[in-house]
MITORVO-864957 format. One record per atom (N, C-alpha, C, CB): residue number from 1; residue in three letters; atom name; x, y, z. Coordinates in pm, 1 decimal. Atoms other than C-alpha are relative to their C-alpha. Glycine has a CB too. Layout:
<nodes>
  num  residu  atome      east     north        up
  NUM     Ala     CA         X         Y         Z
...
</nodes>
This chain:
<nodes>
  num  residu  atome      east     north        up
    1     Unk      N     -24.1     -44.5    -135.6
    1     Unk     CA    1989.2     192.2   -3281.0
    1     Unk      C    -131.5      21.3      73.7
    1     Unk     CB      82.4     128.0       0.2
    2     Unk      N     173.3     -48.3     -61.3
    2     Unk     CA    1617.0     297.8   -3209.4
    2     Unk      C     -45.8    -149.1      52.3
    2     Unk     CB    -141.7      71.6    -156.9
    3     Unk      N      81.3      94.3     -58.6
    3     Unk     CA    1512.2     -30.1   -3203.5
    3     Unk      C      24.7    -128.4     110.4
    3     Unk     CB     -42.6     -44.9    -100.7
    4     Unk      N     -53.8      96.6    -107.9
    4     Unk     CA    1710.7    -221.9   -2949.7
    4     Unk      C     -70.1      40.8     133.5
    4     Unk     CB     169.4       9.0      15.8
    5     Unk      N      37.3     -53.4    -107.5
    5     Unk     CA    1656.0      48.2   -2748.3
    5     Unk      C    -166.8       2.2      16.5
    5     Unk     CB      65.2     130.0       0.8
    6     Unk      N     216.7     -28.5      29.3
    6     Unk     CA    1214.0     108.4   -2843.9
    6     Unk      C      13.0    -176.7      77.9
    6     Unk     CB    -112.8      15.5    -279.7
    7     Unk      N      25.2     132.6     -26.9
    7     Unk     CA    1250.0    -291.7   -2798.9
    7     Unk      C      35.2     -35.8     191.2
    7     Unk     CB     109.0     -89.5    -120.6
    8     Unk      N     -11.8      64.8     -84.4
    8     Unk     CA    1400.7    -314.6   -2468.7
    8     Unk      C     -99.5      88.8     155.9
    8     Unk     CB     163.0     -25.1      -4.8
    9     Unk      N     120.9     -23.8     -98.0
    9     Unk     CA    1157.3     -45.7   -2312.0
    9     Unk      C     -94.7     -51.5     -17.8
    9     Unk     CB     -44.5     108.0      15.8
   10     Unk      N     160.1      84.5      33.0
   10     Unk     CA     873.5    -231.8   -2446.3
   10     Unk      C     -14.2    -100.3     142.8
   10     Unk     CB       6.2    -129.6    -182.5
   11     Unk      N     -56.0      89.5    -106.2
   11     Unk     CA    1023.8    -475.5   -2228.8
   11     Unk      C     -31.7      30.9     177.2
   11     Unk     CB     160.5      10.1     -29.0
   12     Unk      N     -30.3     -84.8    -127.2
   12     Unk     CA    1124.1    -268.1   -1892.2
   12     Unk      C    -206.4      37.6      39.0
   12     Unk     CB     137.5     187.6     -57.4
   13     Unk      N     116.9      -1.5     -42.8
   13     Unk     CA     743.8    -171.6   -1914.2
   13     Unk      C    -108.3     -64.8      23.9
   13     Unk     CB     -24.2      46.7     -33.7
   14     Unk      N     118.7     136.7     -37.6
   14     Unk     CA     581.8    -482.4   -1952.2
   14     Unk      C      53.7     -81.0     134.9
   14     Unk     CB      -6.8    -138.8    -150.4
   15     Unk      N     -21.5      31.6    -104.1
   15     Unk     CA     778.5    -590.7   -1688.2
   15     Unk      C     -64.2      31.1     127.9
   15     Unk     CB      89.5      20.2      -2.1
   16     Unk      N      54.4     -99.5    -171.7
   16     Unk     CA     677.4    -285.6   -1394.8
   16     Unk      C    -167.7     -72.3     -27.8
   16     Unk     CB       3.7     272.2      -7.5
   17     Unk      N     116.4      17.2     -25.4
   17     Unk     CA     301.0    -370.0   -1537.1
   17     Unk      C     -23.8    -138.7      66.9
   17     Unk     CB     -67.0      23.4    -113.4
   18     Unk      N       7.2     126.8     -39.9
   18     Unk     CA     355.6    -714.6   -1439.4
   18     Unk      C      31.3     -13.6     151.5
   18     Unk     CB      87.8     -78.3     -82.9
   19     Unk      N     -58.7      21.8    -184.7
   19     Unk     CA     536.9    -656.6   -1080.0
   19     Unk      C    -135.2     110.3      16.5
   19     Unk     CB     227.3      79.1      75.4
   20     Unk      N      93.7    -169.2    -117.7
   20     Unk     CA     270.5    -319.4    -962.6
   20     Unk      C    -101.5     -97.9      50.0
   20     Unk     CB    -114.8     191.3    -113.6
   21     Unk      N      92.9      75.5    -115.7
   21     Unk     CA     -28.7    -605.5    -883.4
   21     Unk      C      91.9     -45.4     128.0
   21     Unk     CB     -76.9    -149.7     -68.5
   22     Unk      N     -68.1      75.7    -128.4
   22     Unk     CA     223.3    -802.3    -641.7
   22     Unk      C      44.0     120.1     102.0
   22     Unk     CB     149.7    -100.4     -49.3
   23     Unk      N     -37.3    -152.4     -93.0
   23     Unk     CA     348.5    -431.8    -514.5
   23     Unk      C     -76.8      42.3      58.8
   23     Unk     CB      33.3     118.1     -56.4
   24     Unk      N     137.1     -67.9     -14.1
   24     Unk     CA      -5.9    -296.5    -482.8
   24     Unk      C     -37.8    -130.1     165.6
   24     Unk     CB    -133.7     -20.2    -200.3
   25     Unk      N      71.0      38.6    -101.1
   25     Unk     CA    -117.6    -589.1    -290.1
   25     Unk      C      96.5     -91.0     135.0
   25     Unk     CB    -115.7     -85.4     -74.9
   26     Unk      N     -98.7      -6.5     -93.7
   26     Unk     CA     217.9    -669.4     -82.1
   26     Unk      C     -16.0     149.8      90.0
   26     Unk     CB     143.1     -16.7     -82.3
   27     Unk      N     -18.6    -157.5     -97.2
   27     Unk     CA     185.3    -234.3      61.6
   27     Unk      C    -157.0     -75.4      14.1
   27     Unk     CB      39.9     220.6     -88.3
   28     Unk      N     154.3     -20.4     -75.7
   28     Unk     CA    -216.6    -336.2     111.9
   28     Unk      C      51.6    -140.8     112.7
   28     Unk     CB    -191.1     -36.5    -138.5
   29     Unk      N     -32.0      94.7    -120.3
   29     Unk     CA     -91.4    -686.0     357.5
   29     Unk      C      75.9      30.5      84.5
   29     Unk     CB      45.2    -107.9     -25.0
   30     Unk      N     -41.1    -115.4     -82.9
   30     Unk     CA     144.4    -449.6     504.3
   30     Unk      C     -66.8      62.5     100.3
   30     Unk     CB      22.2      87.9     -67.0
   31     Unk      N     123.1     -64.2       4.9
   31     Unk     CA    -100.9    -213.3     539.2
   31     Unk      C     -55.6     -46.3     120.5
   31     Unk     CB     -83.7     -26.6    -122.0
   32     Unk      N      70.8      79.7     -91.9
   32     Unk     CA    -333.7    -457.2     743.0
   32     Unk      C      76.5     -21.8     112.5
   32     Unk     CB     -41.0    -120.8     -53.1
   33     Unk      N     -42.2      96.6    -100.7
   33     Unk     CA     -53.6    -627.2     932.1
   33     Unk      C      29.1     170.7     111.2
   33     Unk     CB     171.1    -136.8     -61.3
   34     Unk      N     -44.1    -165.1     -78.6
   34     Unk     CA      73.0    -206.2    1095.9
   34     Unk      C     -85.1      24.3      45.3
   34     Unk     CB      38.7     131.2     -68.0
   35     Unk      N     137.0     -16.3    -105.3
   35     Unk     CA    -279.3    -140.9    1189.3
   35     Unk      C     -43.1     -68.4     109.9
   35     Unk     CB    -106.8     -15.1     -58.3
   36     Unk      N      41.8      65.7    -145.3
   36     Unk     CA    -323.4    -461.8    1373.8
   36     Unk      C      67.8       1.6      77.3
   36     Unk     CB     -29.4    -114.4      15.3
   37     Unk      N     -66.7      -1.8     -44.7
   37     Unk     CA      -7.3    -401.2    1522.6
   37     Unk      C     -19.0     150.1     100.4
   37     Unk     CB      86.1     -36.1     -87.4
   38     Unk      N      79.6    -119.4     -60.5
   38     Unk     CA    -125.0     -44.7    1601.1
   38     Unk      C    -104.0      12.8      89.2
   38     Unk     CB     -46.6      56.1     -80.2
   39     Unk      N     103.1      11.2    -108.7
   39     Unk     CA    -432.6    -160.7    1776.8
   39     Unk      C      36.4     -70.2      85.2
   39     Unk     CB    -117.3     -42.6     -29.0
   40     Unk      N     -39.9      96.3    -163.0
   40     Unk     CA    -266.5    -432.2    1987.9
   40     Unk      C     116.6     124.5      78.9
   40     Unk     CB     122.1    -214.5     -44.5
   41     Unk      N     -85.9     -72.3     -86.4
   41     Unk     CA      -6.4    -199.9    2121.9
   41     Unk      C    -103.2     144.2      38.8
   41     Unk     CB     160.7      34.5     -87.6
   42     Unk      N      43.5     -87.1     -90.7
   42     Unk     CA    -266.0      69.1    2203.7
   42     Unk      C    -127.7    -110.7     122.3
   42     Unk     CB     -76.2     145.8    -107.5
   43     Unk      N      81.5     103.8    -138.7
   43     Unk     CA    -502.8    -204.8    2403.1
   43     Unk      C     135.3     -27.0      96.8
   43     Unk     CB     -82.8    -199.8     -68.3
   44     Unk      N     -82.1      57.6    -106.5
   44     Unk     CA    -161.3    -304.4    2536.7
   44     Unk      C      55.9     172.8      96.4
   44     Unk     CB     156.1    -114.7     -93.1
   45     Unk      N     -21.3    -140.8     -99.4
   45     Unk     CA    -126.2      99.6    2675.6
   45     Unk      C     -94.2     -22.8      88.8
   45     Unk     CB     -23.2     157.9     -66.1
   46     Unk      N      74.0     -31.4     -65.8
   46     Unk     CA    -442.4      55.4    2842.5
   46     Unk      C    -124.4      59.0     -63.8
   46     Unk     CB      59.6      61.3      74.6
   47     Unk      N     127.8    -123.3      66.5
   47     Unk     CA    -700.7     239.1    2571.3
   47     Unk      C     -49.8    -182.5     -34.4
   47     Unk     CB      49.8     175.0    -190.8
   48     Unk      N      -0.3      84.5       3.3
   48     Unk     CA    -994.2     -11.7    2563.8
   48     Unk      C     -20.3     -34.7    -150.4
   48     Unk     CB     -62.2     -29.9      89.4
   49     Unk      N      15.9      70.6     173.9
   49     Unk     CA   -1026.7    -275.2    2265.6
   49     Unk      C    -110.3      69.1    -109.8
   49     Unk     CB     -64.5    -179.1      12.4
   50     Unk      N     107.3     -76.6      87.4
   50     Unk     CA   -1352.5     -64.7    2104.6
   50     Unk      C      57.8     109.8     -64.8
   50     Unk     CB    -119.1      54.1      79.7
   51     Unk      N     -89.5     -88.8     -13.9
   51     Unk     CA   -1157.9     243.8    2145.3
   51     Unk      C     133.2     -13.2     -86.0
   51     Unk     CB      22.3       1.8     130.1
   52     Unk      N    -151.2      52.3      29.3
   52     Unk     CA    -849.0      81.9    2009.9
   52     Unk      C     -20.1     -32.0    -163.0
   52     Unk     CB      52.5    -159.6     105.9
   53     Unk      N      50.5      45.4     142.6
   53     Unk     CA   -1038.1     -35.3    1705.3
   53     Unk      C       9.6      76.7     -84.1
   53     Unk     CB    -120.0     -34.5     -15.5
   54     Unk      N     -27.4    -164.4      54.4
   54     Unk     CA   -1143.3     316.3    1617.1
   54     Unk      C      71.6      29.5     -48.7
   54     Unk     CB      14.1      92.5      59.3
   55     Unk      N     -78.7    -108.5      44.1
   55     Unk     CA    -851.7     484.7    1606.1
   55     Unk      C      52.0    -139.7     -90.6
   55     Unk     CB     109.8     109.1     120.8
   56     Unk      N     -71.2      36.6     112.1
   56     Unk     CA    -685.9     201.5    1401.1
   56     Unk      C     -69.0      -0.8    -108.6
   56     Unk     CB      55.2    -110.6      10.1
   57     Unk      N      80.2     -13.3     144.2
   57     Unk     CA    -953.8     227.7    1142.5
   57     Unk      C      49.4     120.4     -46.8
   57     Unk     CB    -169.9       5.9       3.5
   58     Unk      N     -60.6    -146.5      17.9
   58     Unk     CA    -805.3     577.9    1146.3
   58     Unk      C      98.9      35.1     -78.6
   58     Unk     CB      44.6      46.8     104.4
   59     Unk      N    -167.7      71.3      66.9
   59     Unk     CA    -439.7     454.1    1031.8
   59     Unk      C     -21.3      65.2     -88.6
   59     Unk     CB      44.5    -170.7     -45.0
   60     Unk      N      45.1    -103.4      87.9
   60     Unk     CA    -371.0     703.1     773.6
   60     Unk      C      87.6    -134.3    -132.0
   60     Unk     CB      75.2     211.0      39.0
   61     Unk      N     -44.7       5.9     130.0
   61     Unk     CA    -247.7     639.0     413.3
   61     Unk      C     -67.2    -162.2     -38.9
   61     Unk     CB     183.2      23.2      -8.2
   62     Unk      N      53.0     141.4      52.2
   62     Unk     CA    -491.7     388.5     271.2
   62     Unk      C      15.5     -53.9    -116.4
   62     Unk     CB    -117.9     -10.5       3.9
   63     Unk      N     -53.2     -25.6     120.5
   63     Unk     CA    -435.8     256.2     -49.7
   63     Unk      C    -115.4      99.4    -103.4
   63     Unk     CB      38.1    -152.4     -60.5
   64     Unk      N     103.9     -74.6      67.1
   64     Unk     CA    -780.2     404.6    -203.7
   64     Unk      C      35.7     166.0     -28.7
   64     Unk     CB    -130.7     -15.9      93.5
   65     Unk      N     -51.6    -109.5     -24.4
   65     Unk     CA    -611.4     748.0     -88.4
   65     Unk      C      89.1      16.9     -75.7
   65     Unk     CB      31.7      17.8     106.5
   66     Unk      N    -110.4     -11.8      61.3
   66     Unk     CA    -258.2     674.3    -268.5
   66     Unk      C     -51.9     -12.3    -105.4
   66     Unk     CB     102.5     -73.1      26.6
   67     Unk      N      81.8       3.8     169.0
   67     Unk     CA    -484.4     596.5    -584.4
   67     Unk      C     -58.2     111.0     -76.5
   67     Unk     CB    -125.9     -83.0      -0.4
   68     Unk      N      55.1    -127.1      58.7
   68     Unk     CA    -671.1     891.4    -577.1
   68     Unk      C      66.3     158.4     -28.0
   68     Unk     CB    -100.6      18.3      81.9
   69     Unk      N     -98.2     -85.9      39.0
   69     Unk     CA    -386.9    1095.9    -537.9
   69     Unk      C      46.1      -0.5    -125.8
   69     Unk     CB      93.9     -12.5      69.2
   70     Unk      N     -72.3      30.7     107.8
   70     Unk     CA    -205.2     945.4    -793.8
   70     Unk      C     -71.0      42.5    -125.4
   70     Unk     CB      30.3    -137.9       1.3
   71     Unk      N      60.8      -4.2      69.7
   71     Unk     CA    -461.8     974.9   -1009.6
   71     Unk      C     -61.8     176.1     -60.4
   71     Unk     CB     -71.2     -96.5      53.9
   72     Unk      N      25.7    -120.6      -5.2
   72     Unk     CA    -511.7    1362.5    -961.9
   72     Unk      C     129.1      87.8     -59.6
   72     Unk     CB     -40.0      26.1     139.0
   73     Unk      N    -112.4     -79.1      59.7
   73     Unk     CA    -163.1    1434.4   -1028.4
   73     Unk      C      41.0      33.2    -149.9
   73     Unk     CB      99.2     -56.9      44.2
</nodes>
């Protein structure tokens, strides 16, 4: 009984290690695409493009941030 089950998490975990790169770097192209979307719609308020840059460099939750969290917990 142990070992179907020991065998098929072996499994289940080699799996997640195998999907988290494509996860990791699918939320970081995300990531990119919300910010630039963030800076064109504040140039498109009127704040200018320099200005606009700024604050999207600002864009919170980076992944370096979700890492170091993670990593603290």
């Amino acid at each position: 009984m142990a070992g179907p089950l020991s065998l098929r998490a072996l499994l289940k975990a080699l799996g997640l290690m195998l999907r988290a790169p494509g996860w990791a770097i699918q939320w970081s192209r995300g990531y990119t695409r919300a910010r630039g979307a963030f800076r064109r719609q504040l140039v498109a308020s009127g704040i200018p493009p320099e200005e606009a840059r700024e604050l999207a460099e600002m864009y919170p939750f980076k992944m370096g941030d979700l890492i170091a969290a993670a990593r603290g917990a």
